[in-house]
TORGUMAR-425702 format. One record per residue (C-alpha): z, y, x; residue number from 1; residue in three letters. Coordinates in Angstrom, 1 decimal, padded with zeros to 4 digits, always signed. Layout:
N
<rec z="Z" y="Y" x="X" seq="NUM" type="ala"/>
...
//
This chain:
341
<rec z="+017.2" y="+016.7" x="-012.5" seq="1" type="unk"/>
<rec z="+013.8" y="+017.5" x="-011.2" seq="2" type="unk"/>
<rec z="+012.0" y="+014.5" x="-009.1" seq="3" type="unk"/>
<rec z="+011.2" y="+016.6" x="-005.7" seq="4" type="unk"/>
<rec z="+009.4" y="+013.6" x="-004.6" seq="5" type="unk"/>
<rec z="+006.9" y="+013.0" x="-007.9" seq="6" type="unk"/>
<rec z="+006.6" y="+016.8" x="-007.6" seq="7" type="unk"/>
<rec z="+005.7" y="+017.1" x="-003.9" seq="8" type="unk"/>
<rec z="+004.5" y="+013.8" x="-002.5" seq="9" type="unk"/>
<rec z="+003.1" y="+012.5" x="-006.0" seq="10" type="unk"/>
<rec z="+001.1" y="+010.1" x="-003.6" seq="11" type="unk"/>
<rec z="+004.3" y="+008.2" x="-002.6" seq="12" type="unk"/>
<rec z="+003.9" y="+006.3" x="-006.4" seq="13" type="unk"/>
<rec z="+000.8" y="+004.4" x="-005.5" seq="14" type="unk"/>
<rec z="+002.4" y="+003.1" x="-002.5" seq="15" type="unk"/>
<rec z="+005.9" y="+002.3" x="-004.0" seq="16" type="unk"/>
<rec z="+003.6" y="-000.1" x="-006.9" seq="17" type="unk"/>
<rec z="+002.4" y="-002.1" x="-004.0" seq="18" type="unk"/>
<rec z="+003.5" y="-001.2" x="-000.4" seq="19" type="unk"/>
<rec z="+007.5" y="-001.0" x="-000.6" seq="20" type="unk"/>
<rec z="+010.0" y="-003.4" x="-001.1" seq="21" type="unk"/>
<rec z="+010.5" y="-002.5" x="-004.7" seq="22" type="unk"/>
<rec z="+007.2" y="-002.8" x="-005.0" seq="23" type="unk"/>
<rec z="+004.6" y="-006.3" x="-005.0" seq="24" type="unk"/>
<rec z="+005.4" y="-008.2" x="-002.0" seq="25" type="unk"/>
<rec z="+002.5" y="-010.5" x="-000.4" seq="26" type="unk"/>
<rec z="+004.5" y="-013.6" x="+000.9" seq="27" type="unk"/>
<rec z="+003.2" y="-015.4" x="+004.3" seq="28" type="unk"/>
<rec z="+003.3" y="-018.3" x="+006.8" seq="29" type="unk"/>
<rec z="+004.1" y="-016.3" x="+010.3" seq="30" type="unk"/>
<rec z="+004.3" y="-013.3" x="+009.0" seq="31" type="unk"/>
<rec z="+006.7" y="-013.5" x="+006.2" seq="32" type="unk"/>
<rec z="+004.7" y="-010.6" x="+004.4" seq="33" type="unk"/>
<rec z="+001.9" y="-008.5" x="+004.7" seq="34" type="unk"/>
<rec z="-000.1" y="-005.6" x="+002.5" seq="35" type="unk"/>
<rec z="-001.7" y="-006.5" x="-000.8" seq="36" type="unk"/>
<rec z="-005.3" y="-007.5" x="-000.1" seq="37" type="unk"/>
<rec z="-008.2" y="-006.3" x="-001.7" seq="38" type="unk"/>
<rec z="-006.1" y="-003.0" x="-003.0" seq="39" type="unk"/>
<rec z="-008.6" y="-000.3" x="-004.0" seq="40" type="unk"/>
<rec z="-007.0" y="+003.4" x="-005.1" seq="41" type="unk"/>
<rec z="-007.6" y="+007.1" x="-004.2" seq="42" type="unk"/>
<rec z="-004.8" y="+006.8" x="-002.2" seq="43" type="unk"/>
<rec z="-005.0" y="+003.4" x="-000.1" seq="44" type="unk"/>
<rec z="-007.4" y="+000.7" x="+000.5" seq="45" type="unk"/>
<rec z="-007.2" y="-002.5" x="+001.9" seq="46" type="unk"/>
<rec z="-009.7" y="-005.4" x="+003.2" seq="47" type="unk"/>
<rec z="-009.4" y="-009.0" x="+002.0" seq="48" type="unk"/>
<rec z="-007.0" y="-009.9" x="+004.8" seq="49" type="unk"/>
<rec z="-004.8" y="-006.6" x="+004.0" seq="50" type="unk"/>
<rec z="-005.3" y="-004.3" x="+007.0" seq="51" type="unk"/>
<rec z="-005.9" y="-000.8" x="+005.8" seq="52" type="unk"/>
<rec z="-009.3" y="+000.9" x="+006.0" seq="53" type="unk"/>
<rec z="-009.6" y="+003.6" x="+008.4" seq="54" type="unk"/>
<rec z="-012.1" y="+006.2" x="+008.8" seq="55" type="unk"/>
<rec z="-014.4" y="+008.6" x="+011.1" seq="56" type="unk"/>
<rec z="-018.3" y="+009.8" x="+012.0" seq="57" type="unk"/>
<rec z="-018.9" y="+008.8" x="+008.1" seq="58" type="unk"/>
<rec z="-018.0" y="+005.2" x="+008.8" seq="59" type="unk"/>
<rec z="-015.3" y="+002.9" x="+007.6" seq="60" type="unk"/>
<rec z="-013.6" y="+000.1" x="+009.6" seq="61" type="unk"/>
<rec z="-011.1" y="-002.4" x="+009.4" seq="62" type="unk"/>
<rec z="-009.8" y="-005.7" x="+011.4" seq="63" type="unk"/>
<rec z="-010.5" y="-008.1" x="+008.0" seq="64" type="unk"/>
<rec z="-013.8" y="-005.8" x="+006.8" seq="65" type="unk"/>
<rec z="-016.6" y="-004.1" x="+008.5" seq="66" type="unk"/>
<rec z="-016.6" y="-003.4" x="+012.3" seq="67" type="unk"/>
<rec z="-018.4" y="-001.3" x="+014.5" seq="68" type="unk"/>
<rec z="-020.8" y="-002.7" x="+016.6" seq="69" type="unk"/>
<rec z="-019.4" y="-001.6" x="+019.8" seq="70" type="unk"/>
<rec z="-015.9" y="-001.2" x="+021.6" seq="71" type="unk"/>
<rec z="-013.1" y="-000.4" x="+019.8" seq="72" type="unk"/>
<rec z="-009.3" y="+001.3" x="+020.4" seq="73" type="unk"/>
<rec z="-006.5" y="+000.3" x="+018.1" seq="74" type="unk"/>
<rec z="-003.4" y="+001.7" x="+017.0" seq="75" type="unk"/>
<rec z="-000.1" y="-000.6" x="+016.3" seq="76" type="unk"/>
<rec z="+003.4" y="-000.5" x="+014.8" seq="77" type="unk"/>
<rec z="+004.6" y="-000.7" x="+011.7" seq="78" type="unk"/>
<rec z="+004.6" y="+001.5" x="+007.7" seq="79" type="unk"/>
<rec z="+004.2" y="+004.6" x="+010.1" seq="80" type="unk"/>
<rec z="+000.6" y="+003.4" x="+011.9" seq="81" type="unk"/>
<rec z="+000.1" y="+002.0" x="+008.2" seq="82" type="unk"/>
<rec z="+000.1" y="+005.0" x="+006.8" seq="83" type="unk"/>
<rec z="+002.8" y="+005.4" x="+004.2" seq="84" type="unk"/>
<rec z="+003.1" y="+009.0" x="+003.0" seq="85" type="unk"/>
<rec z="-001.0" y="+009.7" x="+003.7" seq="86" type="unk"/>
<rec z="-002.7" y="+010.6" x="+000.5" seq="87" type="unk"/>
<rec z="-005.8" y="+008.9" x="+001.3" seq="88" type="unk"/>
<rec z="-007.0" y="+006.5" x="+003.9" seq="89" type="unk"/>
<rec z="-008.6" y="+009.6" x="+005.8" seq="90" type="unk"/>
<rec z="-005.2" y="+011.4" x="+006.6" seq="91" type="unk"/>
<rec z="-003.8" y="+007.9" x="+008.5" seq="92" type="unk"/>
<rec z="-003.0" y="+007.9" x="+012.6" seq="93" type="unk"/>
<rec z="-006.1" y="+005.7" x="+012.9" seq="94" type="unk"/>
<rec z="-008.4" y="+008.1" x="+010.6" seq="95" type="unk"/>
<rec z="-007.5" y="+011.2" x="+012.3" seq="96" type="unk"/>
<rec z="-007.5" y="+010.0" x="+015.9" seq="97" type="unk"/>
<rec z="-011.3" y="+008.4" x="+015.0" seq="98" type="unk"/>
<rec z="-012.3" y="+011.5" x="+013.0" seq="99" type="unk"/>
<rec z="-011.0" y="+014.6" x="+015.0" seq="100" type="unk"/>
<rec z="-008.6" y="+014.5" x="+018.0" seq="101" type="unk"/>
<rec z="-010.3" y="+011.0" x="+019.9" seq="102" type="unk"/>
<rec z="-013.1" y="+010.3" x="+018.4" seq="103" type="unk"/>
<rec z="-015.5" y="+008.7" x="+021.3" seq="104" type="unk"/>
<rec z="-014.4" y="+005.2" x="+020.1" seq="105" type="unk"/>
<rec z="-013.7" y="+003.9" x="+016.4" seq="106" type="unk"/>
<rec z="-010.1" y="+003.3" x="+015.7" seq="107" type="unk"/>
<rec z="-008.7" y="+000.5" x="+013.6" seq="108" type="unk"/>
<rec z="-005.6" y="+000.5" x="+012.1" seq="109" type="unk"/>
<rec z="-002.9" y="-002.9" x="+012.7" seq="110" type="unk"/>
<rec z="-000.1" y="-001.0" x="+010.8" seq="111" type="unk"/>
<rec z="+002.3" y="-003.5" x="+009.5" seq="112" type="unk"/>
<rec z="+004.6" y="-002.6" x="+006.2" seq="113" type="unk"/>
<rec z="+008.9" y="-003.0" x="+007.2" seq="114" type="unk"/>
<rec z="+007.1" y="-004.9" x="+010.9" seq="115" type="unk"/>
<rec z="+009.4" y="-005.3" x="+013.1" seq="116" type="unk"/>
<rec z="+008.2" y="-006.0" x="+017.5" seq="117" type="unk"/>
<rec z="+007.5" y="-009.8" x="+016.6" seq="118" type="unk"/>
<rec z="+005.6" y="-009.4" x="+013.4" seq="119" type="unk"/>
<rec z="+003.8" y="-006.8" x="+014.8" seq="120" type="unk"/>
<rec z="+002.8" y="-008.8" x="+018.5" seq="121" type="unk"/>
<rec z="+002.2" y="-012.0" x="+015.6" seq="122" type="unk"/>
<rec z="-000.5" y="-009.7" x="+013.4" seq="123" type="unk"/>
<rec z="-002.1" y="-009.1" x="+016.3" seq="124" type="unk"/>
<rec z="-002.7" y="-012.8" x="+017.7" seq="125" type="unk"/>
<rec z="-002.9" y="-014.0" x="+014.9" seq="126" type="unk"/>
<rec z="-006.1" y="-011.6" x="+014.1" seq="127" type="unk"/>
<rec z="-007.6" y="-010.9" x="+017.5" seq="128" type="unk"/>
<rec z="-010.3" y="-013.4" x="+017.0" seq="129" type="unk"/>
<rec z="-011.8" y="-011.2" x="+014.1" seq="130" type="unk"/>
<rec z="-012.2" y="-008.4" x="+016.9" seq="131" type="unk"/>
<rec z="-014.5" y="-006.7" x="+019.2" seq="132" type="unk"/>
<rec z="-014.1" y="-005.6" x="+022.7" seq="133" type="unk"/>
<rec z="-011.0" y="-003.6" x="+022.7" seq="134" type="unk"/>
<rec z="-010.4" y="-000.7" x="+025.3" seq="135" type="unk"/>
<rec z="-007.6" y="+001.2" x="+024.1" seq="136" type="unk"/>
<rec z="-004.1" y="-000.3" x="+022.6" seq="137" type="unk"/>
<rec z="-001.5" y="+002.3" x="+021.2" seq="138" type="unk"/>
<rec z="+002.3" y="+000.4" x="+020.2" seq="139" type="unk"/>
<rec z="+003.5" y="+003.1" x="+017.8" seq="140" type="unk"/>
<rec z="+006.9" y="+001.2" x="+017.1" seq="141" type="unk"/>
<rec z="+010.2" y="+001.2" x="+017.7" seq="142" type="unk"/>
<rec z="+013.1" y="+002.6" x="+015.3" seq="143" type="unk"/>
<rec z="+012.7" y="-000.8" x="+012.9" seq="144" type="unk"/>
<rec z="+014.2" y="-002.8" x="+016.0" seq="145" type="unk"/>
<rec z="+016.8" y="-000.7" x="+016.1" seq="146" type="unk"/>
<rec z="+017.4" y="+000.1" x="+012.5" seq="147" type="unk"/>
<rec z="+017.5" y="-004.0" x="+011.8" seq="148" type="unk"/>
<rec z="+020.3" y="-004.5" x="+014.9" seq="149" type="unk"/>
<rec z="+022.5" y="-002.8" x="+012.8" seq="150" type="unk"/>
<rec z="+022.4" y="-006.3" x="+009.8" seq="151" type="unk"/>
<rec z="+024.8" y="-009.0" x="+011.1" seq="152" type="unk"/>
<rec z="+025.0" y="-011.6" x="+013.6" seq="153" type="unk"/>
<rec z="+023.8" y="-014.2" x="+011.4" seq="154" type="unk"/>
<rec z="+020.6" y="-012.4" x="+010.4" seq="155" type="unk"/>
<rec z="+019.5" y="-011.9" x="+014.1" seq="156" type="unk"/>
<rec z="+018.4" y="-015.4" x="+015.2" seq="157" type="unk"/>
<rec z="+016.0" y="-015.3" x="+018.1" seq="158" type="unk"/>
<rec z="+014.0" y="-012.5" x="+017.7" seq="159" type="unk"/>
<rec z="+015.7" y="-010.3" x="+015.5" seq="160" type="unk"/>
<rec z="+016.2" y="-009.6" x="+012.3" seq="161" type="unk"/>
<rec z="+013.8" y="-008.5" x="+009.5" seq="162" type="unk"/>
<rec z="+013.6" y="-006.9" x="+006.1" seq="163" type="unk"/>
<rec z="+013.2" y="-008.7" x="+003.2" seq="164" type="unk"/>
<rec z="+015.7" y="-011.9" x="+005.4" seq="165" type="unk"/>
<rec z="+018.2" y="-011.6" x="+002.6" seq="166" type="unk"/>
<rec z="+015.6" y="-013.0" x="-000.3" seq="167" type="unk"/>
<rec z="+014.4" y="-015.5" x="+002.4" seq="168" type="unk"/>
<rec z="+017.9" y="-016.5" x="+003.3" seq="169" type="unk"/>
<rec z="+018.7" y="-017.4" x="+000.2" seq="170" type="unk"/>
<rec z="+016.3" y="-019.1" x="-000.6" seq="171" type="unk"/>
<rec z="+016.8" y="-021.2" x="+002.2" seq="172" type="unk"/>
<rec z="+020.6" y="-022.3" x="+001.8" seq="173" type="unk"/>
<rec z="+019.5" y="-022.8" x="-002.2" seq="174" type="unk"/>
<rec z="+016.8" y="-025.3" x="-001.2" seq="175" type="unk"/>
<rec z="+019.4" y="-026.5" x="+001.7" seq="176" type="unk"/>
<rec z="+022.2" y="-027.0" x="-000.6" seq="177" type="unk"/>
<rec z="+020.2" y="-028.8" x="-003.4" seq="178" type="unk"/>
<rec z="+019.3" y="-031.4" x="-000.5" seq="179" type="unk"/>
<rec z="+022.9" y="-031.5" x="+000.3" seq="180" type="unk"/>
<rec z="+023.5" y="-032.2" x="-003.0" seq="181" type="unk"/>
<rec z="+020.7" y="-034.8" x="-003.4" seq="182" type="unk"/>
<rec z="+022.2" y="-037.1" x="-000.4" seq="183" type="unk"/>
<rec z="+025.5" y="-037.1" x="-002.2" seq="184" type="unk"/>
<rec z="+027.3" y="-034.3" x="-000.9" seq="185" type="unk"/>
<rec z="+029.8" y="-032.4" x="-003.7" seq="186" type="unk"/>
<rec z="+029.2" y="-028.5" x="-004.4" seq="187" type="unk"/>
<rec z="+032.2" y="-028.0" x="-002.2" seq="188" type="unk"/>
<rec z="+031.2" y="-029.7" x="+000.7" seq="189" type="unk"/>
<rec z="+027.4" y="-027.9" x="+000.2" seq="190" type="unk"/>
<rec z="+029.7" y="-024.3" x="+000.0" seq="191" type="unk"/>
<rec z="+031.2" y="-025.2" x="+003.0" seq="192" type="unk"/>
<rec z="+028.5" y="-026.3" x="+005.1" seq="193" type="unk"/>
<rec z="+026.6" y="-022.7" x="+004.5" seq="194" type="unk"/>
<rec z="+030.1" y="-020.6" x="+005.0" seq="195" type="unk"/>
<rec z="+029.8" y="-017.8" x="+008.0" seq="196" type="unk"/>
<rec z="+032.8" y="-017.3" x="+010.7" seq="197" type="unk"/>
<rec z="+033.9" y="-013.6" x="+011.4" seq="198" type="unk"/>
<rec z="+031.4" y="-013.6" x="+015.0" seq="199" type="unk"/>
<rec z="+028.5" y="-014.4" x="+012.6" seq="200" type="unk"/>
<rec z="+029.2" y="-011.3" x="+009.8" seq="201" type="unk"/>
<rec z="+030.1" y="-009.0" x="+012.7" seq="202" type="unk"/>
<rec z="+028.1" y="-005.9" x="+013.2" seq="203" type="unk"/>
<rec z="+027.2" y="-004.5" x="+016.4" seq="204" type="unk"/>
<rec z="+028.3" y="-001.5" x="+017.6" seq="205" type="unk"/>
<rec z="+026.2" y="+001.5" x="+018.8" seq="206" type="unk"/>
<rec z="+025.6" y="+000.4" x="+022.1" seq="207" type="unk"/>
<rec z="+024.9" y="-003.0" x="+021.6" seq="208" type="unk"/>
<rec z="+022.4" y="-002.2" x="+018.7" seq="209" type="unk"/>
<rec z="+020.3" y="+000.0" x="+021.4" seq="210" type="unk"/>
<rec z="+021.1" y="-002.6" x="+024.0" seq="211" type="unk"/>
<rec z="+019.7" y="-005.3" x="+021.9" seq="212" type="unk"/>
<rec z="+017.1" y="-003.2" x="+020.2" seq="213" type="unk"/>
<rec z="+015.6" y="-002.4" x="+023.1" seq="214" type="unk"/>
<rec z="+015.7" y="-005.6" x="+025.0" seq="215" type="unk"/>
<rec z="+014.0" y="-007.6" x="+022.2" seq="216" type="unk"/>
<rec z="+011.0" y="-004.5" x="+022.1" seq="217" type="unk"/>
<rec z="+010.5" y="-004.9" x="+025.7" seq="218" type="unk"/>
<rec z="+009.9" y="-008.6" x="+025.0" seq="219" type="unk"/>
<rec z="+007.2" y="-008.5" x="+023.1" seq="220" type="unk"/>
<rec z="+006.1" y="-005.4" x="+025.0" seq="221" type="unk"/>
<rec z="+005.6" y="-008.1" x="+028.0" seq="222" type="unk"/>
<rec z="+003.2" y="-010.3" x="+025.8" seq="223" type="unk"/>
<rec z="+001.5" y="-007.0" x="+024.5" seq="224" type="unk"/>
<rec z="+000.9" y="-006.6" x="+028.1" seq="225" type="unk"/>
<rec z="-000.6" y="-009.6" x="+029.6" seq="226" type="unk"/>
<rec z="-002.6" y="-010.0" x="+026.1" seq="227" type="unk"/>
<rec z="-004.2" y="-006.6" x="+026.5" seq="228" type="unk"/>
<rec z="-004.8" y="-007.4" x="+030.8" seq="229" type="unk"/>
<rec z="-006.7" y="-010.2" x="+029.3" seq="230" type="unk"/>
<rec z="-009.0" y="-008.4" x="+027.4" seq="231" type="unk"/>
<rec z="-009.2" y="-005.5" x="+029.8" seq="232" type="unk"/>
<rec z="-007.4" y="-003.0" x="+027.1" seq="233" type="unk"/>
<rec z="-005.1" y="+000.2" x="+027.9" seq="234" type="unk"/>
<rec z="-002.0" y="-000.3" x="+026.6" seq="235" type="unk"/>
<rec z="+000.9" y="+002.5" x="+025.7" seq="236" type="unk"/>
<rec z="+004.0" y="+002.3" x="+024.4" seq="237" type="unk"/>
<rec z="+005.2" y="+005.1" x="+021.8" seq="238" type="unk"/>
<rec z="+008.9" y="+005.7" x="+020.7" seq="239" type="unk"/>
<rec z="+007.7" y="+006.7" x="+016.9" seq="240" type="unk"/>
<rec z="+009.4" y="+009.7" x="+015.3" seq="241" type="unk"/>
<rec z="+012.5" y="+009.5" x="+013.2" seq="242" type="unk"/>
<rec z="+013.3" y="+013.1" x="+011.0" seq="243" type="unk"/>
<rec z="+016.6" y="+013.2" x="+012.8" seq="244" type="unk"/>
<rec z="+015.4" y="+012.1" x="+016.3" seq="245" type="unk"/>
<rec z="+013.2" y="+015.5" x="+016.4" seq="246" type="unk"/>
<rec z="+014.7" y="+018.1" x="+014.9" seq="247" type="unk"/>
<rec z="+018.4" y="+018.7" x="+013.6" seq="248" type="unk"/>
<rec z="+017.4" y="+020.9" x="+010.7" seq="249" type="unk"/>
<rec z="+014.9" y="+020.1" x="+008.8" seq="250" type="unk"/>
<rec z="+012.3" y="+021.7" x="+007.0" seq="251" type="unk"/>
<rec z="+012.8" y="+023.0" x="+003.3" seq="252" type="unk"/>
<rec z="+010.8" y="+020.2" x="+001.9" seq="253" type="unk"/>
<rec z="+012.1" y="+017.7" x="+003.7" seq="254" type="unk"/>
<rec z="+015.8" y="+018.6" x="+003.0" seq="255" type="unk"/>
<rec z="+014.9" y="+018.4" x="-000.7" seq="256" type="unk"/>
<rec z="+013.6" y="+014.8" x="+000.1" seq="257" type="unk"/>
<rec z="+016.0" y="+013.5" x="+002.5" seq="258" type="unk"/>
<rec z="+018.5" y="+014.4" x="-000.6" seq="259" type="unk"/>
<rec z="+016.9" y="+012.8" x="-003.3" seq="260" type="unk"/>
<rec z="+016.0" y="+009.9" x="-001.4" seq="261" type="unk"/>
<rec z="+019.8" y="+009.2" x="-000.1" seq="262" type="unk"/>
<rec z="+020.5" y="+009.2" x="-004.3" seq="263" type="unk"/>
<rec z="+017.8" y="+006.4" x="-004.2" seq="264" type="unk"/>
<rec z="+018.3" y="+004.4" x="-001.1" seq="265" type="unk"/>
<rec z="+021.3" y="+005.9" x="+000.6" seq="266" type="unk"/>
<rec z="+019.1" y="+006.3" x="+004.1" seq="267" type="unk"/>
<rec z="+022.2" y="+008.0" x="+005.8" seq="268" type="unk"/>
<rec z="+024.9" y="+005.8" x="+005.4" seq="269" type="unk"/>
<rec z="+022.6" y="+002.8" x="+006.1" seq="270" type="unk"/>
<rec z="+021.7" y="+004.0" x="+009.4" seq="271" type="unk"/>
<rec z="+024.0" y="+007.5" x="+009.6" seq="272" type="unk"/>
<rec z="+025.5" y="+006.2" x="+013.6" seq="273" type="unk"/>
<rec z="+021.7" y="+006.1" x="+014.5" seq="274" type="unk"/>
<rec z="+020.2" y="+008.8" x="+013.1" seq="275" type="unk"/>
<rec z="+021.1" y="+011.7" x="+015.5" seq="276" type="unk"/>
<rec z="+019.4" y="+013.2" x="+018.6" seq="277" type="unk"/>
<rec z="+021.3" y="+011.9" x="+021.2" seq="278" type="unk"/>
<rec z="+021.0" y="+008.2" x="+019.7" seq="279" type="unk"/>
<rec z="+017.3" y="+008.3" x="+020.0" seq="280" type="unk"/>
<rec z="+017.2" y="+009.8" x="+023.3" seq="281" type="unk"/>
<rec z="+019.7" y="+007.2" x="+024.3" seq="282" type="unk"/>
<rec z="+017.6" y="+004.4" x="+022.9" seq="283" type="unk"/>
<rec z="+014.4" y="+006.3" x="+024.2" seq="284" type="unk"/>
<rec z="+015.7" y="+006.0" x="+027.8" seq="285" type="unk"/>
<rec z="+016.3" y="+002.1" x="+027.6" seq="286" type="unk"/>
<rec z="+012.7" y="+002.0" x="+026.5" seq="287" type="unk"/>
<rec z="+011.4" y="+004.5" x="+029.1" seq="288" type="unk"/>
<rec z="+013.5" y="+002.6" x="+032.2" seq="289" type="unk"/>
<rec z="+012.0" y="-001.0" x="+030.4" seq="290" type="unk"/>
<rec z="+008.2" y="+000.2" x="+030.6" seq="291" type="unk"/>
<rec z="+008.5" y="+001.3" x="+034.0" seq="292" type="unk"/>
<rec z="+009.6" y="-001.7" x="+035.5" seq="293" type="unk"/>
<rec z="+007.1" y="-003.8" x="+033.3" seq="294" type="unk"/>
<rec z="+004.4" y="-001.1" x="+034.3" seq="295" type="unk"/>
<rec z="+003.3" y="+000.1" x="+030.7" seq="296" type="unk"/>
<rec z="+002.7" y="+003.4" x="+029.6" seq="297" type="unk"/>
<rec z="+006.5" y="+005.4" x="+027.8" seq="298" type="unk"/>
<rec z="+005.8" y="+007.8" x="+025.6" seq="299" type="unk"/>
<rec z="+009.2" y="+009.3" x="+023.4" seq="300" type="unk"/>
<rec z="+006.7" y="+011.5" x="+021.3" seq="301" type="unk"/>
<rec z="+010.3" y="+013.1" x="+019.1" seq="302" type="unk"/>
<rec z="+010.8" y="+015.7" x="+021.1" seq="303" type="unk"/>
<rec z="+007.3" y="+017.0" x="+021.9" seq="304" type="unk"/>
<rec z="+007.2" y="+016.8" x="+018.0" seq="305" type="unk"/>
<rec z="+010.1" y="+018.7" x="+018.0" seq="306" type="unk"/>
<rec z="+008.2" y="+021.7" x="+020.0" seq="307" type="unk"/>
<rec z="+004.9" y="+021.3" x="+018.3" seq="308" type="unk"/>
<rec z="+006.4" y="+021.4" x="+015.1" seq="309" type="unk"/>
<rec z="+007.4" y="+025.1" x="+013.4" seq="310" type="unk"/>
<rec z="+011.0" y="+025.1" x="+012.0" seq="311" type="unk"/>
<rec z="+009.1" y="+025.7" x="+008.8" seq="312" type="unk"/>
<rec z="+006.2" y="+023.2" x="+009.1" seq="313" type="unk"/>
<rec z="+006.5" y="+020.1" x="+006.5" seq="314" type="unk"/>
<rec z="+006.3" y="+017.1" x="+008.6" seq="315" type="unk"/>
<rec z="+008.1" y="+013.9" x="+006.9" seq="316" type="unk"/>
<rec z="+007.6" y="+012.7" x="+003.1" seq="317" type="unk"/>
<rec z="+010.6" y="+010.8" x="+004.3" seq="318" type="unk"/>
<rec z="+012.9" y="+010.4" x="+007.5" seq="319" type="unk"/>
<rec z="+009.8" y="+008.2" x="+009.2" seq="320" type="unk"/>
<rec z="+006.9" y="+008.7" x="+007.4" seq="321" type="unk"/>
<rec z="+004.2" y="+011.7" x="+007.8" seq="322" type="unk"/>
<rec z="+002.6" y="+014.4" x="+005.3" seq="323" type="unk"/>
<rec z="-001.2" y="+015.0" x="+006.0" seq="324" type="unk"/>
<rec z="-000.1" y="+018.0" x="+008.4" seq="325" type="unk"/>
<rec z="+002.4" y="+015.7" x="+009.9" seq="326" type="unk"/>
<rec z="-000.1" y="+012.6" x="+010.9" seq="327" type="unk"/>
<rec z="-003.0" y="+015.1" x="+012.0" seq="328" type="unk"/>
<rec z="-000.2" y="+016.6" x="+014.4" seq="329" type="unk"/>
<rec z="+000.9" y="+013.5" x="+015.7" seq="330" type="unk"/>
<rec z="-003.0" y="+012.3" x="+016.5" seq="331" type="unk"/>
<rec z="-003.7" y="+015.2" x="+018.4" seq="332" type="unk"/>
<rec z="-000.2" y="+015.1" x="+020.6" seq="333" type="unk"/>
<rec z="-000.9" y="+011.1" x="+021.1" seq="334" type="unk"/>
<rec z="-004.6" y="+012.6" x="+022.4" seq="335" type="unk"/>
<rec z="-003.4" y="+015.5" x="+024.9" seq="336" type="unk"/>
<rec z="-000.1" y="+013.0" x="+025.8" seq="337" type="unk"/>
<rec z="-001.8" y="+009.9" x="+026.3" seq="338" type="unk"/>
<rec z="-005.6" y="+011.2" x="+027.4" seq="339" type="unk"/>
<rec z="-007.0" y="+009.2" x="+024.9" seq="340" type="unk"/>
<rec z="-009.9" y="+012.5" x="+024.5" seq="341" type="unk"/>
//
């Protein structure tokens, strides 16, 4: 069978060695993960912290590396503001919002790899000290809340759940039940003491996953808020794009992707009640209701994508990530949407 995805999107193999989780995962305090630091290719580069580079006016920037002199705007979120699917550091959010559609102010990109709201709202205070003045702060988030309200009850703790919590879980109950086991408990009673009820492997229905999705984004959003009043900074909030969330046919590329990639990864049944139109609008309209009473700028950008985009155009490498084409049309709608010219 032919490989649609080596064939079309051959850059999608440099960021699968490093930047996916089958790839080399960078383990953290706070974080839990982050991007593999120092990572120089044609494809992606990062600083020594792991932000990615991002470029404009013949210049290069990034949170951990070199920084203009002046003001800056950033872009947030998760793979998405990272980059995933760009074939080079130029063709990111970040790069083409600096380089062509907003370019009055450098743009630096605080894209976090599989983020979800607190990871993201944690990159950034954990890194703010490294910046300049900031004017302009674009949340580019969203479906990863949502996708990760569908994992049990157990896996939710306080501020949701994350990828990657199944390695870290276990890990946890191993080191727990040795200790068990060190004060003298058998291996039954160690079983026993890590066994789950029916309320704690329950799932969440439809409703409740929005519900809680969107409740535990607006949290955050609140600290985004008073952080960025603090430094005298813009902030907007931007439902990101999901394949299904802006169109319900998809392009001829993207078809042959979407396919080979449910052989892979099995994207549809993993998050098949979400993915349609009217769950995104429905999750779009929490958000949009949220942001006005906190006071912070909605934007659901899915379905001005949907009438930017051509029925033919090639947007997605994959149900959330962008071709070229795709991120340079998202840049200039967050420009004309947002007034960020």
């Amino acid at each position: 069978m032919p490989s649609y995805r080596a064939e079309l999107t051959p850059q999608m193999l440099q960021y699968a060695e490093k930047f996916d989780d089958r790839g080399e995962i960078r383990w953290l305090p706070y974080l839990m993960y982050f991007h593999a630091a120092g990572h120089a290719s044609d494809v992606v580069n990062t600083d020594h912290l792991g932000f990615r580079l991002s470029q404009g006016g013949g210049r290069q920037a990034s949170a951990g590396g070199q920084l203009p002199g002046g003001p800056v705007r950033l872009i947030a979120g998760s793979s998405t503001v990272f980059g995933i699917g760009a074939s080079s550091d130029a063709a990111t959010l970040a790069s083409r919002l600096w380089s062509q559609h907003a370019p009055e102010l450098p743009w630096l990109n605080f894209g976090g790899r599989s983020f979800n709201s607190t990871q993201e709202l944690l990159l950034f205070v954990l890194y703010r000290h490294l910046l300049p003045q900031v004017e302009e702060i674009v949340l580019f988030s969203g479906f990863n809340n949502l996708g990760l309200a569908r994992l049990p009850r157990w896996m939710q703790g306080d501020n949701g759940a994350f990828f990657n919590g199944h390695d870290y879980f276990d890990q946890v109950e191993e080191a727990q039940a040795k200790q068990r086991r060190a004060a003298g408990l058998s291996r039954r009673a160690s079983r026993k003491a890590t066994e789950r009820g029916p309320a704690e492997l329950s799932v969440p229905d439809l409703s409740t996953q929005i519900e809680e999705a969107a409740a535990l984004t607006l949290r955050h959003l609140a600290t985004w808020k008073l952080l960025a009043q603090g430094m005298g900074a813009r902030l907007s909030f931007v439902l990101q794009p999901l394949a299904p969330w802006v169109r319900e046919r998809p392009a001829e590329q993207e078809r042959l992707l979407f396919e080979e990639l449910d052989g892979i990864s099995n994207f549809s049944q993993a998050y098949g009640d979400i993915c349609t139109i009217e769950a995104g609008r429905r999750y779009a309209q929490e958000l949009r209701l949220g942001c006005e009473k906190a006071d912070v700028r909605f934007l659901d950008i899915n379905p001005i994508l949907g009438e930017a985009a051509g029925a033919d155009d090639w947007v997605f490498v994959d149900r959330i990530h962008f071709t070229d084409p795709g991120h340079d049309l998202v840049a200039g709608l967050l420009t004309e949407h947002l007034g960020l010219r």
